[in-house]
SEDRENTI-49453 format. One record per residue (C-alpha): x, y, z; residue number from 1; chain; residue in one letter. Coordinates in steps of 0.25 Angstrom, whole numbers, plus 5000, padded with zeros to 4 digits. Example, Ala and Ser with C-alpha at 12.3 -4.5 7.8 and 13.67 -1.06 7.14 Angstrom:
REM residues 2
((5049,4982,5031),1,"A","a") ((5055,4996,5029),2,"A","s") 
***
This chain:
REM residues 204
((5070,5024,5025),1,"A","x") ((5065,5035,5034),2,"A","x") ((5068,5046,5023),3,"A","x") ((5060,5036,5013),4,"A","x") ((5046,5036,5021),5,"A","x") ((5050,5051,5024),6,"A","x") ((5051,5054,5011),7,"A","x") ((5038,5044,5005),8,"A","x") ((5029,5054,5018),9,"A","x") ((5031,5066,5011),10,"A","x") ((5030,5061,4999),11,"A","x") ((5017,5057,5003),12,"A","x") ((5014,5068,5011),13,"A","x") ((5018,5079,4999),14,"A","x") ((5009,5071,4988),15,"A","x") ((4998,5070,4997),16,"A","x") ((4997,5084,5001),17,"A","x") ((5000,5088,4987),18,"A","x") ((4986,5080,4980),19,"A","x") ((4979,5084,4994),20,"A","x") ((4975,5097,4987),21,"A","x") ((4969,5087,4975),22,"A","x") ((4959,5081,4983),23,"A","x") ((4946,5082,4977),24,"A","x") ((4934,5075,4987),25,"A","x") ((4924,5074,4977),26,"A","x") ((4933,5067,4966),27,"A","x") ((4939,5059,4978),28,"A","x") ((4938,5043,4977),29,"A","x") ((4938,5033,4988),30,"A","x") ((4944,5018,4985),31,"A","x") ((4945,5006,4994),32,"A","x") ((4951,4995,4990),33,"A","x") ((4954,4981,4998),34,"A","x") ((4962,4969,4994),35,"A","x") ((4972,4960,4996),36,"A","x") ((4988,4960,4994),37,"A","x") ((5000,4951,4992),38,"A","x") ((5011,4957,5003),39,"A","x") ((5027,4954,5002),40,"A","x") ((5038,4961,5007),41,"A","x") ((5053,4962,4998),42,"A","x") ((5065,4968,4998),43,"A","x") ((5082,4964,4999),44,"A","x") ((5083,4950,5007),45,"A","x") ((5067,4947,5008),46,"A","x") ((5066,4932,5001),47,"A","x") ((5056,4919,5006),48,"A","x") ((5043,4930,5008),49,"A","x") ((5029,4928,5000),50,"A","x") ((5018,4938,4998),51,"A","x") ((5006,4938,5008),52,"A","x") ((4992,4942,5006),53,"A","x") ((4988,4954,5012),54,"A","x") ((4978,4966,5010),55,"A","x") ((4976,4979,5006),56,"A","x") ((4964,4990,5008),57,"A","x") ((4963,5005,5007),58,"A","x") ((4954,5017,5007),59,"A","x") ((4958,5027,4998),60,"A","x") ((4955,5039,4988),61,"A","x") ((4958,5045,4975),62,"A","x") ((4958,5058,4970),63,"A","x") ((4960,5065,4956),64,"A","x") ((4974,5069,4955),65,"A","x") ((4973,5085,4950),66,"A","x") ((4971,5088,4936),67,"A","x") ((4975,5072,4931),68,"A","x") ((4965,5067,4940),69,"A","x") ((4954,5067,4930),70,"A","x") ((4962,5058,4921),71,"A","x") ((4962,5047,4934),72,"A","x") ((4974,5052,4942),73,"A","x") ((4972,5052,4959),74,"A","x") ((4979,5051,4969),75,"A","x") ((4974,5045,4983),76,"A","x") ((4975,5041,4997),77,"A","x") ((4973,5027,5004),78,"A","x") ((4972,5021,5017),79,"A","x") ((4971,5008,5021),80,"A","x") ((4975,4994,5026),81,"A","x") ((4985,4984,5022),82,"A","x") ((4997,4973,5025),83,"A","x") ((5010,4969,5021),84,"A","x") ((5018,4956,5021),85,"A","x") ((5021,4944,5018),86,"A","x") ((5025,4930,5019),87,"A","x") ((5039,4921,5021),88,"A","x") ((5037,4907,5023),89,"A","x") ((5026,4903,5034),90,"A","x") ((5030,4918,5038),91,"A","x") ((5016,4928,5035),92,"A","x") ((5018,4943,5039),93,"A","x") ((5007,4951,5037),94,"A","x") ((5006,4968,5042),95,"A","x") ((4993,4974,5042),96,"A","x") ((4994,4991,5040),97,"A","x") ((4988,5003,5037),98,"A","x") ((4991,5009,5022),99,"A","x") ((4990,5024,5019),100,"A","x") ((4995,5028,5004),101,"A","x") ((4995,5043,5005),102,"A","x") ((4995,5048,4990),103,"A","x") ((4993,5038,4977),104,"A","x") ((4993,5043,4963),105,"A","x") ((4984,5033,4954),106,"A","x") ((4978,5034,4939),107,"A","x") ((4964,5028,4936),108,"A","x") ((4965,5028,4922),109,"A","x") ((4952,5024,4915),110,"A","x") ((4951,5013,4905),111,"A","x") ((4937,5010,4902),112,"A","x") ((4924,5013,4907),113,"A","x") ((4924,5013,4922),114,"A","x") ((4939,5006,4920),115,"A","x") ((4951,5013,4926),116,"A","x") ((4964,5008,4930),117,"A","x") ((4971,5015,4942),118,"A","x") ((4987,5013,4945),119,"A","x") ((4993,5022,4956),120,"A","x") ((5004,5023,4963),121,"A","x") ((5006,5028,4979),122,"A","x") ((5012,5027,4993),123,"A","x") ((5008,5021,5005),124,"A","x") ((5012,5020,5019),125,"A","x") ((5009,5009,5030),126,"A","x") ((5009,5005,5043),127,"A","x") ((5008,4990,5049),128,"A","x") ((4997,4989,5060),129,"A","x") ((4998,4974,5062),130,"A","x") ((5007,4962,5058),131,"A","x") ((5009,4949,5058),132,"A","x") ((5020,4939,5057),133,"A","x") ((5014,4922,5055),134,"A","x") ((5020,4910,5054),135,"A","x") ((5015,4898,5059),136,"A","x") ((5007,4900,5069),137,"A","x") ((5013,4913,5077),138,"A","x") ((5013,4925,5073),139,"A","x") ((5020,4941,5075),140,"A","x") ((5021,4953,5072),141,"A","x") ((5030,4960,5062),142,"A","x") ((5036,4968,5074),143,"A","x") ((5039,4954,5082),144,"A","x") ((5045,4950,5070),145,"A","x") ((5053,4963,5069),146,"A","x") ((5058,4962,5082),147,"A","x") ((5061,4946,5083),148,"A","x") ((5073,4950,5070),149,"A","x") ((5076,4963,5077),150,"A","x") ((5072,4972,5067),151,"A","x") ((5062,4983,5066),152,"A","x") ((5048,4983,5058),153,"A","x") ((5043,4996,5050),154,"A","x") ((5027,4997,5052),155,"A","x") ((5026,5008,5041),156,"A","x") ((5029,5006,5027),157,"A","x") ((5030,5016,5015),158,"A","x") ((5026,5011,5001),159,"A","x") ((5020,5014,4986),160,"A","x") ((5007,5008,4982),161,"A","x") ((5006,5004,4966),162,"A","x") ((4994,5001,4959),163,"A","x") ((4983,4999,4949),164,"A","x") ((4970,4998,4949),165,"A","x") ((4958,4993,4941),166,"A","x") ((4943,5004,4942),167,"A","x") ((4931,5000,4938),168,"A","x") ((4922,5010,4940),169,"A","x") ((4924,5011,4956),170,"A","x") ((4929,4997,4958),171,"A","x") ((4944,4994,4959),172,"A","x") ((4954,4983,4957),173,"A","x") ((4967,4988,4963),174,"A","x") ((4982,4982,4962),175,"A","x") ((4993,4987,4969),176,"A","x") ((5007,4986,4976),177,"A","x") ((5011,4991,4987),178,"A","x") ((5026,4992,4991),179,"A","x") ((5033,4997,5006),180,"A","x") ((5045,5004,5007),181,"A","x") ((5049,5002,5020),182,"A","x") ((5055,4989,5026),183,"A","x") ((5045,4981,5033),184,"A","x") ((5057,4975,5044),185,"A","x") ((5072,4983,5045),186,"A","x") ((5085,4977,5043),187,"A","x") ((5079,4964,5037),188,"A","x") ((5083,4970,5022),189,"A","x") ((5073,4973,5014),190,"A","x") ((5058,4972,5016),191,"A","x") ((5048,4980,5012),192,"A","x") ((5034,4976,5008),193,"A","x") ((5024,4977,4999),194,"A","x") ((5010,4971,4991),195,"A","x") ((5003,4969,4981),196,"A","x") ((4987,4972,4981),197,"A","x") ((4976,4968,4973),198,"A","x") ((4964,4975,4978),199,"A","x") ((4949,4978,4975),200,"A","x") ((4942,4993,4976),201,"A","x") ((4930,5003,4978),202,"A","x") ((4931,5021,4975),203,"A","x") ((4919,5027,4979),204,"A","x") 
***
């Protein structure tokens, strides 16, 4: 696992200082977009766990991608804040974090007037900065819950982003899915998580 996430970082880190040199500040576009998700975690062994609602909301920009970019391709950078969960029986989890997608490559490909539709793919990384276990009327934190089974609990996550959106003029309907690579809970099989996200957004 440590030479996957070593290998996604200089990944990143070679894309981004490879389209750094693309940056054009006057052609550069802002975007935020807020909405909610549906969270769940999967993997070998998980059974009896439903999705939970969540949220999703970002700060962003796109930039023209070199010579292809007058035809609508960019590539861009977010930051922002999220969760990932889910639920089991009376059993809600819920992990609030900070999300920072380093390079995403997208298409806006114009249909009509002031009409475009926009899939991209990218990575993200993340880091919990609050959690909470509930059932009934008590409630812990993902580390309590950790240590109380004896095993450890990954803050961080790795993952790809995929998604489509709908443009009109500066106004955005955005889709996506968002899945982690890294297991959220060691030695209890498989368990990674991931969401899916309908959200509403602005360029300026």
């Amino acid at each position: 696992m440590r030479k996957k996430l070593l290998s996604l970082a200089v990944l990143a880190l070679l894309c981004v200082t490879g389209v750094r040199a693309q940056v054009d500040f006057s052609q550069m576009t802002w975007v935020v977009r807020a909405g909610f998700s549906m969270m769940h975690v999967g993997g070998d062994g998980i059974s009896g766990t439903d999705a939970k609602a969540g949220y999703n909301a970002t700060v962003e920009f796109n930039n023209p991608l070199g010579a292809i970019g007058e035809k609508g391709a960019y590539w861009g950078m977010s930051l922002g804040l999220g969760s990932r969960g889910f639920k089991a029986g009376k059993l809600k989890a819920m992990a609030n974090n900070i999300q920072l997608s380093p390079f995403t490559f997208g298409w806006k490909i114009g249909v009509l007037d002031n009409f475009r539709i926009d899939p991209r793919v990218g990575v993200y990384a993340s880091v919990d900065y609050a959690t909470k276990m509930k059932a009934g009327g008590g409630s812990i934190s993902w580390g309590d819950f950790a240590d109380g089974l004896g095993v450890d609990r990954n803050a961080f996550d790795v993952g790809m982003n995929l998604g489509i959106g709908f443009w009109y003029d500066r106004f955005n309907l955005d889709l996506a899915y968002q899945q982690g690579f890294v297991n959220g809970f060691t030695d209890i099989n498989s368990n990674k998580f991931g969401s899916f996200m309908l959200r509403l957004g602005m360029a300026f």
